[in-house]
C-alpha beads as a LAMMPS data file, in Angstrom:
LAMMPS data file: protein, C-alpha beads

283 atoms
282 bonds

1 atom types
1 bond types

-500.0 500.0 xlo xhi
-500.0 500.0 ylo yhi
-500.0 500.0 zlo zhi

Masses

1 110.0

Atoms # bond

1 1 1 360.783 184.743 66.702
2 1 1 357.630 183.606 67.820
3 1 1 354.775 185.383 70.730
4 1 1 352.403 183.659 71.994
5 1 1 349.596 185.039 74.253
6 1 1 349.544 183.706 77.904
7 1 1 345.938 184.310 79.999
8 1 1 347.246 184.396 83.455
9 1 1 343.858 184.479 84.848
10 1 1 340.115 186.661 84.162
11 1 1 338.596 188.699 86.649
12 1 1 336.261 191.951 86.718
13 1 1 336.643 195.224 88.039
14 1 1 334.550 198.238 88.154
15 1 1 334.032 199.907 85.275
16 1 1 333.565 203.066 86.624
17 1 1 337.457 203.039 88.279
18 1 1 338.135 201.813 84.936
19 1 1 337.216 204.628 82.861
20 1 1 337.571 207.641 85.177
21 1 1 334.589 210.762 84.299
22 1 1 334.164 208.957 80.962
23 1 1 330.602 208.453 81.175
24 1 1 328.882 204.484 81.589
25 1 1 326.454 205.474 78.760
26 1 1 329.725 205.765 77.009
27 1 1 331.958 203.035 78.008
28 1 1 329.449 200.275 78.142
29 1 1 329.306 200.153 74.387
30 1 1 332.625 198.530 74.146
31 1 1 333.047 197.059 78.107
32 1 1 329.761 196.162 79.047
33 1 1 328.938 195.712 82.479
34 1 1 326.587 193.455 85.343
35 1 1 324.311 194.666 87.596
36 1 1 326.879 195.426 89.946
37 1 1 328.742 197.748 87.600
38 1 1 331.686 195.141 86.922
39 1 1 333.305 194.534 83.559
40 1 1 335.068 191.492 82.453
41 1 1 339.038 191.600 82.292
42 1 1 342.117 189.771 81.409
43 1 1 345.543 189.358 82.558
44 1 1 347.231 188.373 79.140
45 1 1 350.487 188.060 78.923
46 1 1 352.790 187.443 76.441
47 1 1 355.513 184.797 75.702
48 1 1 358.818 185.801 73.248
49 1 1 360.664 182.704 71.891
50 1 1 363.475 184.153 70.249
51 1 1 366.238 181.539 69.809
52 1 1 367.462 180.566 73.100
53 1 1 365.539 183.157 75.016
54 1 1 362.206 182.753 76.210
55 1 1 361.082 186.124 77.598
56 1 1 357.590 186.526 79.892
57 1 1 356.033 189.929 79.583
58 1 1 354.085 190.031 82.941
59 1 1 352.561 187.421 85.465
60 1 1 349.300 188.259 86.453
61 1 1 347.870 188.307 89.852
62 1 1 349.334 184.565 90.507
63 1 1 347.646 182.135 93.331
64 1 1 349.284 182.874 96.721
65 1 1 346.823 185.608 98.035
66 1 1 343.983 184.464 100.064
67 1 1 340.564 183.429 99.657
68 1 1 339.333 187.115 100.769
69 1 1 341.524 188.991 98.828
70 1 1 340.646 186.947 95.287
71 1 1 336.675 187.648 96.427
72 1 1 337.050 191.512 95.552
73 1 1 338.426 190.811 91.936
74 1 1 335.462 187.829 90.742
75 1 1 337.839 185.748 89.032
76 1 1 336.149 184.490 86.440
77 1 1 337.008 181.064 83.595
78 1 1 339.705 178.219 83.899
79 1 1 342.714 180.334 82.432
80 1 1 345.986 180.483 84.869
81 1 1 349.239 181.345 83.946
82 1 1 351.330 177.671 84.551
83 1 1 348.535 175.913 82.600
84 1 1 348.416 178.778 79.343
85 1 1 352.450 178.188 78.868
86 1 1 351.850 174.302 79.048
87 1 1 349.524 175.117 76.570
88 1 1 352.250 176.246 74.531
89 1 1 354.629 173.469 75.193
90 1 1 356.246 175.182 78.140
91 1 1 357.099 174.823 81.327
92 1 1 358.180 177.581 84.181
93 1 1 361.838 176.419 84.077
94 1 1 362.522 177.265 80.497
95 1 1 361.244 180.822 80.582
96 1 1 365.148 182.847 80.977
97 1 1 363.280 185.999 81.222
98 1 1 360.714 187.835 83.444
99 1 1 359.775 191.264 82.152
100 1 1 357.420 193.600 84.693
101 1 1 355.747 196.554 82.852
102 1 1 354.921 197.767 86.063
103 1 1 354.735 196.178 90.031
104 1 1 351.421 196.559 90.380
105 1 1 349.880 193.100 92.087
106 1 1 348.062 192.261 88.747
107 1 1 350.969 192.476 86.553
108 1 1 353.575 190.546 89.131
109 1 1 351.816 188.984 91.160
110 1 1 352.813 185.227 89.227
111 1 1 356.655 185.852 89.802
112 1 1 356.597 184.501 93.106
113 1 1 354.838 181.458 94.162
114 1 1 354.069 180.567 98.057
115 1 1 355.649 177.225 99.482
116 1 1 354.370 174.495 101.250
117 1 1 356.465 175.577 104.248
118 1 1 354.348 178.998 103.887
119 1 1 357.277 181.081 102.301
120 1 1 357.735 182.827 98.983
121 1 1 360.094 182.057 96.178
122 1 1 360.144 183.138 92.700
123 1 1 358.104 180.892 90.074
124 1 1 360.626 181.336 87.133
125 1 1 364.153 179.564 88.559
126 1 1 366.143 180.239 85.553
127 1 1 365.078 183.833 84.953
128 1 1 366.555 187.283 84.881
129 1 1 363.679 189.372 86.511
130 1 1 363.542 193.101 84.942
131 1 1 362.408 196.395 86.154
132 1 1 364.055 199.809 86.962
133 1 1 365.353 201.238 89.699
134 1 1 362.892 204.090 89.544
135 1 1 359.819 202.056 89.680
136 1 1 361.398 199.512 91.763
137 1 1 361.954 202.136 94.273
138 1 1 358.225 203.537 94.256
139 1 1 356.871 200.439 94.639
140 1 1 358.707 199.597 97.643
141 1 1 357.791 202.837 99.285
142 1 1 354.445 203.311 97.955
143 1 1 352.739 206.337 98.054
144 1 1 349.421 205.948 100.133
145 1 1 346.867 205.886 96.843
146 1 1 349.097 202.981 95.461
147 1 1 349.871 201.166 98.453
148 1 1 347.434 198.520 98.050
149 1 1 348.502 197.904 94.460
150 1 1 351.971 197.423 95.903
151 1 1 352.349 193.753 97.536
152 1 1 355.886 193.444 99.027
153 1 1 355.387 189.359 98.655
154 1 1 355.223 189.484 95.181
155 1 1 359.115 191.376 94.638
156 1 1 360.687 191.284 97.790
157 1 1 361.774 187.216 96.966
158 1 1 362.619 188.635 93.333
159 1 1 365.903 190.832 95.143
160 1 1 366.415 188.266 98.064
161 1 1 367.234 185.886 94.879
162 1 1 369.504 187.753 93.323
163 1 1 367.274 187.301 90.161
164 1 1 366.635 191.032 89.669
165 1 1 368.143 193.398 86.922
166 1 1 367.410 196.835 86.178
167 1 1 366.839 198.242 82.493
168 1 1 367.752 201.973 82.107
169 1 1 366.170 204.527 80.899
170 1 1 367.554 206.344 77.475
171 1 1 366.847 210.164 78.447
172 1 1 367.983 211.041 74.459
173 1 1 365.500 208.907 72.876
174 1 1 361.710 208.367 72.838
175 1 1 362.253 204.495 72.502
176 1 1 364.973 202.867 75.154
177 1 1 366.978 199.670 73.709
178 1 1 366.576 197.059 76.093
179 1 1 368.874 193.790 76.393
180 1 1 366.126 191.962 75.824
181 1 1 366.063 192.000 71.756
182 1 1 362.987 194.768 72.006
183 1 1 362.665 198.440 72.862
184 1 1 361.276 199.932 75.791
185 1 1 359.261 203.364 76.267
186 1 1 358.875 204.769 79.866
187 1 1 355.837 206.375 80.945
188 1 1 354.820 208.180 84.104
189 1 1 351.140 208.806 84.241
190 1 1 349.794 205.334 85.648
191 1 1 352.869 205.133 87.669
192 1 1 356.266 205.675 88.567
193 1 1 358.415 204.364 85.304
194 1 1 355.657 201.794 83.764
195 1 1 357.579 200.247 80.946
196 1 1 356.218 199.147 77.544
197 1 1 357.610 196.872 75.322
198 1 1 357.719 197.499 71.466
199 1 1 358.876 194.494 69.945
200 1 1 359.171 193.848 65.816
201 1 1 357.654 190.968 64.804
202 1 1 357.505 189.064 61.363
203 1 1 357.876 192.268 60.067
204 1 1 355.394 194.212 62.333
205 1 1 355.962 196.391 65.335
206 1 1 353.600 195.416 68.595
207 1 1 353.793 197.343 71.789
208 1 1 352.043 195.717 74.696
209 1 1 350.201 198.242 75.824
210 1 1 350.029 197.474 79.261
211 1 1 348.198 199.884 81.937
212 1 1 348.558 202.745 79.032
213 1 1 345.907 201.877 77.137
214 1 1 344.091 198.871 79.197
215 1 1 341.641 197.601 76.686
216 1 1 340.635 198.659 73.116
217 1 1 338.349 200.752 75.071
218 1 1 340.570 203.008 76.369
219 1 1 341.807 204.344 72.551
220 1 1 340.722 207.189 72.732
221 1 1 343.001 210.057 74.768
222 1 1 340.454 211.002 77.299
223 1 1 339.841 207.638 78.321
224 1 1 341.926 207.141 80.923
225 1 1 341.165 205.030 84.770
226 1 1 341.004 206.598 87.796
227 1 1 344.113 204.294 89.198
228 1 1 346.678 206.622 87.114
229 1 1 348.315 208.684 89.933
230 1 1 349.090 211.376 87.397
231 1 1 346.170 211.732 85.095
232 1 1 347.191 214.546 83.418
233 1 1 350.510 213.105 82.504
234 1 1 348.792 209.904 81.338
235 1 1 346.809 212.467 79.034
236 1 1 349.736 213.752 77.093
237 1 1 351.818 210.340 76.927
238 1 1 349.016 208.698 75.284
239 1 1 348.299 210.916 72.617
240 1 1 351.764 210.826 72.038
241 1 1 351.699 207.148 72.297
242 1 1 349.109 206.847 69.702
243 1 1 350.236 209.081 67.353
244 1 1 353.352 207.035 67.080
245 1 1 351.649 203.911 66.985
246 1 1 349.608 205.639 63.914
247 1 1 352.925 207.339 62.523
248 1 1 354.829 204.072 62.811
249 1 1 352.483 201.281 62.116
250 1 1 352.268 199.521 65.722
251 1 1 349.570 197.244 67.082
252 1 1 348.335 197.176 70.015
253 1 1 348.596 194.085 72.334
254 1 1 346.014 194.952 75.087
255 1 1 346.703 193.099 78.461
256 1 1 343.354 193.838 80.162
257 1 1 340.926 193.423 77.089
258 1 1 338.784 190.238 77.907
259 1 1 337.874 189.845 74.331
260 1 1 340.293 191.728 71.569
261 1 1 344.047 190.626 71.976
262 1 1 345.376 192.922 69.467
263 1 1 344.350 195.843 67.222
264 1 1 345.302 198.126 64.450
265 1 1 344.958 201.967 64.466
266 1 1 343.704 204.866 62.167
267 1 1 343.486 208.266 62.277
268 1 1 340.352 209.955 62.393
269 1 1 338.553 213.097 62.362
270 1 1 337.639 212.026 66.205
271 1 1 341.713 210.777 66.587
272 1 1 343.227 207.949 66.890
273 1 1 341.164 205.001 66.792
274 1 1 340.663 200.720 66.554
275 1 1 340.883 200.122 62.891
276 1 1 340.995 196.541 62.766
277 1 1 340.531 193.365 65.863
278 1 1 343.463 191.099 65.057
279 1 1 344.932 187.868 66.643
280 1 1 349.236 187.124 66.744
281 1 1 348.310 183.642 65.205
282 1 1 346.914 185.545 62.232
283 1 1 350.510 187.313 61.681

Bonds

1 1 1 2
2 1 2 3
3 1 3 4
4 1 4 5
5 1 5 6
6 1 6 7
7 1 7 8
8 1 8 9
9 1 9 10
10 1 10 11
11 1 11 12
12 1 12 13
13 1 13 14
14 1 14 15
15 1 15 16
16 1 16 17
17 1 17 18
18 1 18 19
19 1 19 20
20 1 20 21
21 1 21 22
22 1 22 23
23 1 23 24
24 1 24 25
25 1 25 26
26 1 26 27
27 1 27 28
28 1 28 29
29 1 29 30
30 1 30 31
31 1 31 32
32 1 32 33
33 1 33 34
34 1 34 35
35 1 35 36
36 1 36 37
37 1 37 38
38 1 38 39
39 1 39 40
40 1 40 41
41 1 41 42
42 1 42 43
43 1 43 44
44 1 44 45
45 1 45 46
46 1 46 47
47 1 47 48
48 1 48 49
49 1 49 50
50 1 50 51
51 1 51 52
52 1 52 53
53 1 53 54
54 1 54 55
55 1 55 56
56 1 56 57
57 1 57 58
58 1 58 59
59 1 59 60
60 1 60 61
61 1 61 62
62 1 62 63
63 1 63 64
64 1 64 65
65 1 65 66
66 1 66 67
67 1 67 68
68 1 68 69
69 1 69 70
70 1 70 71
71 1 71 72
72 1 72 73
73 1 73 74
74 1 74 75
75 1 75 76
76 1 76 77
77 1 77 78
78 1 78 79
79 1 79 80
80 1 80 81
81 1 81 82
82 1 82 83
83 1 83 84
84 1 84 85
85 1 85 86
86 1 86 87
87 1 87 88
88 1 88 89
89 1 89 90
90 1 90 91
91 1 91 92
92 1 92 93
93 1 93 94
94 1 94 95
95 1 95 96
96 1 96 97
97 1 97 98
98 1 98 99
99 1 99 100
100 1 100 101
101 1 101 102
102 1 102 103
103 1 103 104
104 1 104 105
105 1 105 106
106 1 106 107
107 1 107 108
108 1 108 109
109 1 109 110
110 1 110 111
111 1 111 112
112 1 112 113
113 1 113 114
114 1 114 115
115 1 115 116
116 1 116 117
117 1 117 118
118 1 118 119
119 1 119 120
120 1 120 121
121 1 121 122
122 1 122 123
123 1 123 124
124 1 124 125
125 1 125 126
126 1 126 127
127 1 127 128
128 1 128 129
129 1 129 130
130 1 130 131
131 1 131 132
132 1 132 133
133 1 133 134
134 1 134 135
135 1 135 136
136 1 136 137
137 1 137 138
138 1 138 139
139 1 139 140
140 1 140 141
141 1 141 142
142 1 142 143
143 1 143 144
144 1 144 145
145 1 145 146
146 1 146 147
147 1 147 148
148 1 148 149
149 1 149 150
150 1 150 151
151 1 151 152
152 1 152 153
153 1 153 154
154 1 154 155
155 1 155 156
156 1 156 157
157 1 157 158
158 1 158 159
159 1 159 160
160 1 160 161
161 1 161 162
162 1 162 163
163 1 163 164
164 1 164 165
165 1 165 166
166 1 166 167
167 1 167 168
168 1 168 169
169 1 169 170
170 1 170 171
171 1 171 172
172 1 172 173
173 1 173 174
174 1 174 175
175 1 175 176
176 1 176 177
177 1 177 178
178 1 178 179
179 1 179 180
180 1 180 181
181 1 181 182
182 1 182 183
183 1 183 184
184 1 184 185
185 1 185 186
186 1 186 187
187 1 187 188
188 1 188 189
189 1 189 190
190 1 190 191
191 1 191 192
192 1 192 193
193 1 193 194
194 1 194 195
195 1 195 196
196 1 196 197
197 1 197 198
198 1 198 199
199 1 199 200
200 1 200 201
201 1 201 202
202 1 202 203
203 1 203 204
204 1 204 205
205 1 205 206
206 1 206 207
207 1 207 208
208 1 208 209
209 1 209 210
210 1 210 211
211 1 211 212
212 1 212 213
213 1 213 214
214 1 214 215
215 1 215 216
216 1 216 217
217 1 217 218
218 1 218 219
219 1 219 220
220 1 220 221
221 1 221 222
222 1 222 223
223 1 223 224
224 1 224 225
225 1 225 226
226 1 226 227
227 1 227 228
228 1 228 229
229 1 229 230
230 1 230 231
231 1 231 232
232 1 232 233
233 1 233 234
234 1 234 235
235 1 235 236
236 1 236 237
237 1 237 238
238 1 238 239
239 1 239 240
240 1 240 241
241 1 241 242
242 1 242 243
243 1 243 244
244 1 244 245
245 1 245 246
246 1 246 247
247 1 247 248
248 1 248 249
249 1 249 250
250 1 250 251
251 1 251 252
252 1 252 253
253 1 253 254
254 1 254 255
255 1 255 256
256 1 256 257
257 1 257 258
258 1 258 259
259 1 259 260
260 1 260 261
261 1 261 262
262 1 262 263
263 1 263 264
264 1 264 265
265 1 265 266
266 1 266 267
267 1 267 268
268 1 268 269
269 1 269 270
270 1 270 271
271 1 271 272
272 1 272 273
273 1 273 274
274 1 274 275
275 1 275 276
276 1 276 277
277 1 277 278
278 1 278 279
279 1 279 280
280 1 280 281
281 1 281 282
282 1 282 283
C-alpha cells in the first residue's frame, strides 16, 4: 500500500466560524490570521494505491462554481486536485474509487466536473462513488443552516451515473468495515453520518480526520467550529475520538491544516494533545 497526499486547492475562511467561542487570543497561536480575520486552509486529500485499487478520499471544492462564489473563499497558491494526482503519476481515469467523508461542497465538490456543453458529469469515469444513505439523504434535503454547504451539482450527476454505492453503518461496533480495505467510524456532530476513514498503514493506523478535527488546531475537545449542526454531539465524539486515537496509536491526517499534514498524539494533564508534526513520506 501506498498514500499519497493530494492538495485539491487552498483557500481561507474565518477563523472565528472556525473555532466557535474559542477565543482569537487563543486560536491565533496555532491558525494565525489577516487583517480581515481569515486563516489559511487546505483541501488535502488523500490517494490509497493498494494493488489494483486506487481509492480518493475527498475532492475538494473542484472548478465549476463561478467567479462570485470562489471570491468568498480567497483561494489562495497553484495547488488543484487534477494537477496534485499528475503529480503522483496519475491520472483521473485510474482512480476506481471515490470516497466522500461528508457532502459538504468543500469535500465533493471535485467529483463532478462542468462540460463544455454547460452540463455536469462526474470527474472520476471508472469509479465507485461512496457515501451512505443517511448522509446522502440529508444532504439532498438540507436542513436550512446547511443548505448552502449542500450543492445539488456536485452529487446529483454522481446517482444519475449509476456510480454511487452506499457503505453501512455497523451499529455493534465502534469501527465499521468498509469494502474498501479500511474501516470507517460514523459521526454525527458536524453532520448527518460524516464518515472517517481509519486505514493501517506500513504498520501504522491513520484516520483522516476530516471535519472532526479540521486542523491540528482543533485537538483539543472544546475546540470545535461553529458549522457543526450538533455541537454538543461533536463534543462527546471527539473526546472519544481522541482517546482512541491515544489508546490505539492513530495519527491524524488533517484535511484542512494549511501547514501540518499529519500528527501524533499524547496524553496530557490538559488531554489529548499534538505530540509530534509528521509527513506520510516520512513513514
Amino acid at each position: 500500500m501506498n498514500l499519497y497526499p493530494i492538495i485539491a486547492g487552498n483557500f481561507m475562511l474565518d477563523g472565528g466560524a472556525m473555532f466557535g467561542v474559542v477565543p482569537k487570543s487563543i486560536w491565533q497561536k496555532t491558525n494565525p490570521a489577516d487583517s480581515n480575520n481569515m486563516i489559511q486552509m487546505a483541501a488535502r486529500c488523500l490517494l490509497i494505491e493498494d494493488g489494483e485499487r486506487l481509492v480518493l478520499v475527498d475532492t475538494g471544492m473542484g472548478e465549476k462554481q463561478s467567479d462570485k462564489f470562489f471570491s468568498y473563499y480567497y483561494r489562495w497558491g497553484e495547488d488543484a486536485l487534477v494537477s496534485s494526482l499528475k503529480k503522483h503519476g496519475f491520472q483521473p481515469d485510474d482512480v476506481t474509487d471515490v470516497f466522500l467523508t461528508h457532502l459538504h461542497f468543500d469535500h465533493c465538490g471535485g467529483s463532478v466536473i462542468k462540460t463544455g456543453g454547460g452540463s455536469f458529469e462526474t470527474a472520476f469515469k471508472n469509479a465507485k462513488y461512496w457515501s451512505n444513505k443517511d448522509h446522502w439523504a440529508w444532504a439532498t434535503s438540507p436542513n436550512k443552516r446547511e443548505g448552502a454547504s449542500f450543492l445539488k451539482e456536485n452529487f446529483s450527476p454522481i446517482l444519475e451515473s449509476g456510480q454511487l454505492n452506499y457503505i453501512e453503518k455497523d451499529v455493534n461496533n465502534y469501527l465499521t468495515e468498509s469494502p474498501l480495505g479500511f474501516d470507517v467510524l460514523f459521526v454525527d456532530g458536524h453532520t448527518e453520518k460524516q464518515m472517517i476513514p481509519v486505514i493501517e498503514y506500513r504498520g501504522q493506523k491513520i484516520a483522516f480526520a476530516a471535519d472532526l478535527v479540521p486542523t491540528h488546531g482543533h485537538i483539543p475537545v472544546p475546540y470545535l467550529m461553529s458549522y457543526d449542526v450538533r455541537p454538543l454531539v461533536s463534543l462527546n465524539e471527539k473526546e472519544k475520538f481522541l482517546n482512541y486515537c491515544c489508546l490505539n496509536d492513530v495519527f491524524l491526517f488533517f484535511e484542512h491544516d494549511a501547514f501540518v499534514e499529519l500528527g501524533s498524539l499524547e496524553n496530557t494533564d490538559r488531554g489529548v494533545r499534538l505530540n509530534n508534526k509528521l509527513k506520510l513520506s516520512k513513514l
